[in-house]
C-alpha positions in Angstrom: 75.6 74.0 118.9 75.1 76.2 115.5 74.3 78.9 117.7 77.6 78.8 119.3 79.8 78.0 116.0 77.9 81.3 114.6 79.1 83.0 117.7 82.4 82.1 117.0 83.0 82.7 113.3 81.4 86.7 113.9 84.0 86.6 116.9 86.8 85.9 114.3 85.3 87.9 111.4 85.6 90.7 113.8 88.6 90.2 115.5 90.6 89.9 111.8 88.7 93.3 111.1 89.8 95.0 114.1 93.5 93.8 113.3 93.2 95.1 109.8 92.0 98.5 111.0 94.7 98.2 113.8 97.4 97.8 111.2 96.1 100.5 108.7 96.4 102.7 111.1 99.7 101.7 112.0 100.6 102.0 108.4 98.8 105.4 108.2 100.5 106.7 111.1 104.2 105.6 109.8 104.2 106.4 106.2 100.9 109.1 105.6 101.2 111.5 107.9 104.8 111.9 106.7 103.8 114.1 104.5 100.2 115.6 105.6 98.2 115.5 108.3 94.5 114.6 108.3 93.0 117.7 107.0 93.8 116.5 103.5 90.9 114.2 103.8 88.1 116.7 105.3 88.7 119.6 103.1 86.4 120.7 100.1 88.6 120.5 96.8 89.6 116.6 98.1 89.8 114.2 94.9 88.3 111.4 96.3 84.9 111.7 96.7 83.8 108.1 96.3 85.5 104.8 97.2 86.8 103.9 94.2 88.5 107.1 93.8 89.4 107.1 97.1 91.4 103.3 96.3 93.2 105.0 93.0 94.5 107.5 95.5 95.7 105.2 97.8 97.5 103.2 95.1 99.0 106.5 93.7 100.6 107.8 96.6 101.8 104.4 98.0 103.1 104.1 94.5 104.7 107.5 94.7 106.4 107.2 98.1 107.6 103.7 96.9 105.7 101.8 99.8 105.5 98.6 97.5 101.8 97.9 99.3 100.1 94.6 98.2 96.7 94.7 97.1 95.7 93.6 100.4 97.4 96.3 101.9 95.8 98.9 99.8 92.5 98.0 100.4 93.1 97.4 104.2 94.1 101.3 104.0 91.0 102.3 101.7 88.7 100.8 103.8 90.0 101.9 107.2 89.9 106.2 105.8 86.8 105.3 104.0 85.2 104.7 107.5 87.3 106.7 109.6 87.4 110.0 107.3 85.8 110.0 104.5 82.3 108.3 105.8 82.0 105.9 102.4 80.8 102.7 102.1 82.9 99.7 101.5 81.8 98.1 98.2 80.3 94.4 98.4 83.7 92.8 97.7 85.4 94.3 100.8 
């Protein structure tokens, strides 16, 4: 029986992650590529560099296009281009 409920909860845990990255992409999609395409976050001179830096940019620009973003939402978009771009590990608190 504990077997099972631990099947169960890492089912959940993972279905709620891939509807978080689901809908950061969504949101990346709609309101990001607006105004650039991907190549912003391959190229060399990039300002984010680590995943903290990576959050301040995603709270800047959401800030500057007036996206109104909760925290959730920023962080649901940090940690979806920190692992599909930017190859950076999500801090323990993600």
């Amino acid at each position: 029986m504990k077997y099972l409920i631990a099947i169960l909860v890492a089912g959940l845990a993972f279905s709620s992650n891939a509807g978080a990255q689901s809908q950061a992409k969504t949101m990346h999609d709609t309101y990001c590529i607006m105004c650039h395409g991907t190549e912003l976050y391959t190229r060399e001179s990039r300002i984010a560099n680590d995943y903290d830096s990576l959050r301040e940019q995603v709270q800047r620009w959401q800030a500057n296009a007036a996206l109104n973003w909760s925290n959730t939402e920023i962080d649901m978009m940090t940690n979806w281009l920190a692992e599909r771009y930017y190859g950076l590990a999500c801090p323990e608190e993600c």
